[in-house]
C-alpha positions in Angstrom: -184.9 -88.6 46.2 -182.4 -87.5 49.2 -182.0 -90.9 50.1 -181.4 -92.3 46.8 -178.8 -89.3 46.2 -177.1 -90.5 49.7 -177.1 -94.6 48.6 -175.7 -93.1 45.3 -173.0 -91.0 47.3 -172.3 -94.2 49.2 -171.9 -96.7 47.0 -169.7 -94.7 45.0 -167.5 -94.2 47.9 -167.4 -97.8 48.5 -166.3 -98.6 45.3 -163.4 -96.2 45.8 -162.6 -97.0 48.8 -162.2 -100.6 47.7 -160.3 -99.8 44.5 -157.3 -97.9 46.9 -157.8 -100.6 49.0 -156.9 -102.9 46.4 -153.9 -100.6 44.6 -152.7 -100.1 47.8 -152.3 -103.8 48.6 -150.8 -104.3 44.7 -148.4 -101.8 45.6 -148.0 -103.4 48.9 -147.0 -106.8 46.8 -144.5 -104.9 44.5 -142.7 -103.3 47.3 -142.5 -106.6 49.0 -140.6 -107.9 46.1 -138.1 -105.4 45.3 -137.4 -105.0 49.0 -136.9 -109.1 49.1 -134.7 -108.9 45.6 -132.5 -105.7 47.4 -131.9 -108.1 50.4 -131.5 -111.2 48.4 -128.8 -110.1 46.3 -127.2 -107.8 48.6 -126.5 -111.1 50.4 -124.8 -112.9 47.4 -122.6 -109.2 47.2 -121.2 -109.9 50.6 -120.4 -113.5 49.8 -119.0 -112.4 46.4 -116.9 -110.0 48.3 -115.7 -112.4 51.1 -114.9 -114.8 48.8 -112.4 -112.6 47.0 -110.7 -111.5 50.4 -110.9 -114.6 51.5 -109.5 -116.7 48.4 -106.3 -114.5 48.2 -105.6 -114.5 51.9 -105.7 -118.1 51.9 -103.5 -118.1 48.7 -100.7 -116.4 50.8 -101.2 -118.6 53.7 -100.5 -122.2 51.4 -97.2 -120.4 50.2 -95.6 -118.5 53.0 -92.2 -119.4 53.5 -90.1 -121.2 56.1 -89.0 -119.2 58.6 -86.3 -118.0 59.0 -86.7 -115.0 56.5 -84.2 -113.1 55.7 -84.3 -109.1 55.5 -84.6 -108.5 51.9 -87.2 -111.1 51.2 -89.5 -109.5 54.2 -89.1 -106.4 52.2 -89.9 -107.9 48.6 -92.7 -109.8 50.6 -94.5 -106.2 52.0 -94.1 -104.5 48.5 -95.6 -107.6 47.1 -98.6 -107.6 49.6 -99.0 -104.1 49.3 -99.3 -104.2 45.3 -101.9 -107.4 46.0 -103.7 -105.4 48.3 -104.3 -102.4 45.9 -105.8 -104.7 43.3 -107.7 -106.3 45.9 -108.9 -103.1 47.1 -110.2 -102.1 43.7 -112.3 -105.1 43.2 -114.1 -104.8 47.0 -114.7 -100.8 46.0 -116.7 -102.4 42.9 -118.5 -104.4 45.6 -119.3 -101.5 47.8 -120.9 -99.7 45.0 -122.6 -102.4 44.2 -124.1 -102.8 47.2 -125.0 -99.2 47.9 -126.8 -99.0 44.9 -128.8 -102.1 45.9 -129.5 -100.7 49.2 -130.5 -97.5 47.6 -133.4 -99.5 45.5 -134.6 -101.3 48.6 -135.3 -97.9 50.2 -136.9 -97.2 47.6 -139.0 -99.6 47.3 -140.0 -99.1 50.8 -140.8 -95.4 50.1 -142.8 -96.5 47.1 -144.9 -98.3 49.4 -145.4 -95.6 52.1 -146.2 -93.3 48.7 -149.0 -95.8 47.8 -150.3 -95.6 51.5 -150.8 -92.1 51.3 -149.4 -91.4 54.5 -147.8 -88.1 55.3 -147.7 -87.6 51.0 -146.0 -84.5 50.7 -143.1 -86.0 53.4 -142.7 -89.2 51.3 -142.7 -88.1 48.0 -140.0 -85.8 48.5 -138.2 -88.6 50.0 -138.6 -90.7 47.0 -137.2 -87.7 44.8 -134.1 -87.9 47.0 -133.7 -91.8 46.9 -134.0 -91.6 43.5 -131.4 -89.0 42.9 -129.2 -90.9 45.4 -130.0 -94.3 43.0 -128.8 -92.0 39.8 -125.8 -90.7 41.6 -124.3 -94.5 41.9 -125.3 -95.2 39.0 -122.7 -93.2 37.4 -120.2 -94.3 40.3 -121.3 -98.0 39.5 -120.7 -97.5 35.5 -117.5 -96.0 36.4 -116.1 -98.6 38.6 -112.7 -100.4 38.2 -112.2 -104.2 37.6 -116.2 -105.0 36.4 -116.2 -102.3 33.6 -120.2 -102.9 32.6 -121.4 -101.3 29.4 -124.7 -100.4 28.8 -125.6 -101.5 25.2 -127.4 -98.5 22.6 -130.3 -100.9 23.0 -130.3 -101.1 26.3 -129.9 -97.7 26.7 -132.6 -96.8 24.2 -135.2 -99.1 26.2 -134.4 -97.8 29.2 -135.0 -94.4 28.3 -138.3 -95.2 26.8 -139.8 -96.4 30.3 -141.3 -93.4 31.2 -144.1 -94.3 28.4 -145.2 -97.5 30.3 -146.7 -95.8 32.9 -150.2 -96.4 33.0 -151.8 -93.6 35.5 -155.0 -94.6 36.2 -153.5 -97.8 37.5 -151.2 -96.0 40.3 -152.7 -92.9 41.4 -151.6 -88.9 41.3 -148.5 -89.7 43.2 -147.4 -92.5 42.7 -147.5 -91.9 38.8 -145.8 -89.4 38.7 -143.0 -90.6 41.0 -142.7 -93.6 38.7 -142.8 -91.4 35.3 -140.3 -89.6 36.6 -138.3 -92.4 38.5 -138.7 -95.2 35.7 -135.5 -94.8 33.7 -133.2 -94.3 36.7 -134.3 -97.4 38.5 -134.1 -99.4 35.0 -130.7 -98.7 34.8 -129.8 -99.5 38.0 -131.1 -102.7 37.7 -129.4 -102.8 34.2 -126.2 -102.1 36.2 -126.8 -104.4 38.9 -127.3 -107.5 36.6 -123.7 -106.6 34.3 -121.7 -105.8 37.5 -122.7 -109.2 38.6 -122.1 -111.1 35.3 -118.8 -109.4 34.9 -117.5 -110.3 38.0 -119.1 -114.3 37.6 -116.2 -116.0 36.8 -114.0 -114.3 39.5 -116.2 -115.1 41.9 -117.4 -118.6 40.8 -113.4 -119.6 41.1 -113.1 -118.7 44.4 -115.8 -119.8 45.9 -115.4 -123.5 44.0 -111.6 -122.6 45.6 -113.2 -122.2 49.1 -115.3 -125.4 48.9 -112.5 -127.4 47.4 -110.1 -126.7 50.5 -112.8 -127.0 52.8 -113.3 -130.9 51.3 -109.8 -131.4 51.6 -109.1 -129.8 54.8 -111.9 -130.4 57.0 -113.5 -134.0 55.5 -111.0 -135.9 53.6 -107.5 -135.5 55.3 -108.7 -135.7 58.7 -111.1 -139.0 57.3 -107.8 -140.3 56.0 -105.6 -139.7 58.9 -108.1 -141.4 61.2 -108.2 -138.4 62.9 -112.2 -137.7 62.9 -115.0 -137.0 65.6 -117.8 -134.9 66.2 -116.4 -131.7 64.8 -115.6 -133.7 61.7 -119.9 -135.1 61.2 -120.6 -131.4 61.6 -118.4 -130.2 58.7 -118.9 -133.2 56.6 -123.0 -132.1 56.7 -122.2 -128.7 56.0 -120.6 -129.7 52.9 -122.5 -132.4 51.6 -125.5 -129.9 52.2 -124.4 -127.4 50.6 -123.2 -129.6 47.9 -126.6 -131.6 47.4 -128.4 -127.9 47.1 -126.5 -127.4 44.0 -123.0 -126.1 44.5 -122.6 -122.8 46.2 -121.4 -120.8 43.0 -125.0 -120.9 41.6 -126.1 -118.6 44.2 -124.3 -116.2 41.6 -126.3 -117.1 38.7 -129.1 -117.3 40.7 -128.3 -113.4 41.7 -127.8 -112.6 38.0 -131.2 -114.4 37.0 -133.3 -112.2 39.8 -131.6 -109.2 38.9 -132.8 -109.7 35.0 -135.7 -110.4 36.3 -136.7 -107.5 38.4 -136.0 -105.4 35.1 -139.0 -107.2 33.8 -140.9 -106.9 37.0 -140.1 -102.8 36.9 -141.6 -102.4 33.6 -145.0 -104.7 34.7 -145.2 -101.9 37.4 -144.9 -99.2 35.6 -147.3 -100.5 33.2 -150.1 -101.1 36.0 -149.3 -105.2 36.2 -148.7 -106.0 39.4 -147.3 -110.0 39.1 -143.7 -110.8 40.5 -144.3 -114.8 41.3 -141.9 -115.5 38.8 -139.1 -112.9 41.3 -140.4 -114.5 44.6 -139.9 -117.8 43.1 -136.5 -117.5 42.0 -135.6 -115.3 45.4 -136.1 -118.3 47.5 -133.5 -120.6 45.4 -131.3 -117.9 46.2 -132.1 -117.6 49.4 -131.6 -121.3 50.0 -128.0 -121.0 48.3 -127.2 -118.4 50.6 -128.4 -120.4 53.5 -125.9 -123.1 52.4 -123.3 -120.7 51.8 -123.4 -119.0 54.9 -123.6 -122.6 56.8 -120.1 -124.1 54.7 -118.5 -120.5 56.4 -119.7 -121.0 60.0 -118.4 -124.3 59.6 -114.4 -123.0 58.2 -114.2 -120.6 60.7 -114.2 -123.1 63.6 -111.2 -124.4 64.6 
């Protein structure tokens, strides 16, 4: 009877052991993904940033004057540069907060995991309370931000609110449960926020990068091509282009960014409710990835001389 008490006591603990095993490696899958979407779009920030810097600095360049310049036009030309810069400055600040609050979700993500691991619980959970709190502190900066004015719908807002109720808790553990009850609506709208900061700034963005790749094309292949004047320097940038070209054009990576940040929102609500599936993310992470591959390749190129 003692032995079958002890194969009883055994077996259970098998089957427990292999159901953390498996929530832990589910957990393990979802962190992996919102770590990966945090990355992925903070890279198509920093182009999106760039781009803007680099479109209006190259604006100034194609119209400088002759030389000489005379006295009073140097000092229209600094108050003009100066009022440029201050709406420049206001966009990038938009940028910033964007990214911070992107960063803030990939720590969190990563936290989640450590949470689901169960190591040093007390530490980590206390550490997710402060990400998350850091998350709803730029999400008011974020909402607040000049230029890219996003506006959360009554809809939205009503939906968001309402993610606490997804959480299924026997699916997640004592922990991790609660950190998501508690966590759901916070992270949902910084997601929310993410997406609309990035649609609102699209077409900005989109122009000068099309801007970018149009001078490049003109600069670097065709005028050189034209003036005879081509050699190794010129196959290099003439691949750069056409392969960035033949991917799709480098102002997708933008819709590519919007489409992963709408699609983490659903991926957050399949984790709170216990589903575990983000192919559908990872899937349309590497298309972005590749974008910004091609991106970052056209800019290595334009910065050689």
């Amino acid at each position: 009877m003692r032995f079958y008490f002890t194969f009883l006591s055994m077996l259970a603990l098998a089957l427990l052991t292999g159901c953390a095993t498996v929530s832990v490696e589910r957990a393990r899958n979802v962190s992996s993904a919102g770590v990966a979407y945090a990355q992925a779009t903070a890279g198509v920030i920093d182009v999106a940033m760039n781009a803007s810097i680099d479109a209006s600095s190259e604006r100034q360049v194609r119209s400088k004057p002759r030389p000489p310049v005379s006295e009073s036009d140097q000092a229209l030309r600094a108050a003009g540069l100066k009022e440029l810069d201050s709406e420049l400055a206001r966009n990038v600040v938009t940028y910033v907060r964007l990214k911070r609050s992107v960063n803030a979700v990939e720590a969190y993500f990563e936290a989640l995991q450590q949470l689901a691991d169960g190591s040093t619980a007390e530490a980590t959970e206390t550490a997710v309370k402060s990400l998350a709190d850091r998350i709803n502190g730029l999400n008011s900066a974020l909402e607040k931000s000049e230029g890219a004015k996003p506006l959360i719908s009554d809809e939205k807002k009503t939906a968001i609110g309402g993610l606490a109720k997804l959480v299924a808790k026997q699916a997640h553990g004592a922990l991790l449960a609660r950190a998501l009850e508690r966590d759901a609506a916070t992270v949902g709208r910084a997601l929310a926020l993410q997406e609309l900061v990035l649609k609102a700034a699209s077409d900005d963005i989109r122009a000068n990068l099309n801007d970018a790749a149009a001078r490049f094309y003109t600069d670097r292949i065709v005028s050189p091509y034209a003036a005879g004047n081509i050699g190794a320097a010129w196959v290099e940038d003439r691949r750069s282009y056409l392969k960035a070209h033949a991917i799709g054009n480098t102002t997708e990576t933008i819709s590519a960014a919007e489409a992963a940040a709408r699609q983490m929102q659903t991926v957050w609500e399949r984790i709170l409710s216990g589903e575990y599936s983000a192919k559908e993310l990872v899937a349309s992470l590497k298309d972005t990835e590749e974008l910004l591959g091609a991106v970052a390749a056209l800019k290595d190129a334009n910065a050689k001389k």
